[in-house]
N, C-alpha and C positions, 0 to 999 in steps of 0.2 A: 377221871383219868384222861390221859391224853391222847394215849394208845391203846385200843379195844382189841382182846383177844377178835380175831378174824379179820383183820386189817391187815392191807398187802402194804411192804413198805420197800425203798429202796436205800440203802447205808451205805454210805460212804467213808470208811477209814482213814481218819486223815492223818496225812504222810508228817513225820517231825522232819526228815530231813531229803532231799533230793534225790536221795539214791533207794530213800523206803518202796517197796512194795507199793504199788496201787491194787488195791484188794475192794470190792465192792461186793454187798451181798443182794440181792432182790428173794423177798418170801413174803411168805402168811404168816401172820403172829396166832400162834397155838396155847399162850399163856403169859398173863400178865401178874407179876406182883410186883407193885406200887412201880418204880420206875426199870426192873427188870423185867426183859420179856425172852419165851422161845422161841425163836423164829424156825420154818420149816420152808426151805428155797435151793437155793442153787449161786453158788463164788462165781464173780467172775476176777480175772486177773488180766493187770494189760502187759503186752508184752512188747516191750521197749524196740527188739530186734524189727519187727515188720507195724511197731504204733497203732496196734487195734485191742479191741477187749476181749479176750475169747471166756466161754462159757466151761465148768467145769460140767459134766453134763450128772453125774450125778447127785440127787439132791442130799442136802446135810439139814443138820438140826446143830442151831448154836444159839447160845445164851448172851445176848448182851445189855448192858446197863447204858441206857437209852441218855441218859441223861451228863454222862462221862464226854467230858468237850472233847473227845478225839472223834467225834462221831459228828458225824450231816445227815439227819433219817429225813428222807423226804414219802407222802405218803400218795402211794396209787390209786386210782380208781378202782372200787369193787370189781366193777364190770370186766376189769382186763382180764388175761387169763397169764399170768404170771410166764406160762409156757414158751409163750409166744415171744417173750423180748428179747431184745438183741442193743448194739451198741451201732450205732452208724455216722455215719458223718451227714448232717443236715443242708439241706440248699444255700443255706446262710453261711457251709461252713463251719457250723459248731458240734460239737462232742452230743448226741443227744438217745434216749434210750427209747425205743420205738416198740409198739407191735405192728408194725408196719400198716395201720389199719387208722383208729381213731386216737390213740394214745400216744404221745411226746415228752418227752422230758429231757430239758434241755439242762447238762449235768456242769456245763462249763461256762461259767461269764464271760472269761476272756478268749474261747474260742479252744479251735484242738487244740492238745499240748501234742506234741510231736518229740 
């Protein structure tokens, strides 16, 4: 498999058209069959009016099929503690998803979208 139940991941939703939703999830994967998994985390959503990501603060549980191209899973470090991240803007610049400590994830090629 490609994805082990207890893998932290980060998903990215991706938008068909300009005006969709940017919806991102970050969680632990609590179960895998073949290329569906449950993830257990916390949405974040951006919001266009003030261009940052704000956190949903309560956690969910959602099912998705990992494999379905509308989807970017990029995978976390064990170590991190899922709790701890946020969305910031990087020295560079760029869109990147922090725990302000050892962990980075830089979510955008071409920079913030604004």
């Amino acid at each position: 498999m490609v994805i082990s139940k207890g893998e932290k991941v980060h998903i990215i939703r991706r938008r068909n058209f300009a005006d969709d939703l940017r919806r991102h999830f970050i969680g632990e994967v609590k179960e895998v069959n073949g290329r569906v998994v449950r993830v257990e985390g916390y949405v974040f959503i951006f919001d266009s009016t003030k261009s940052y990501y704000f956190k949903i603060d309560k956690k969910r549980t959602t099912v998705i099929d990992l494999a379905d191209s509308g989807y970017i899973v990029n995978i976390i470090p064990p170590d991190v503690n899922i709790e701890n991240l946020v969305y910031k803007e990087s020295r560079e610049k760029r869109l990147v998803v922090t725990d302000e400590k050892s962990f980075s994830l830089d979510i955008n090629e071409f920079g913030i979208k604004r």
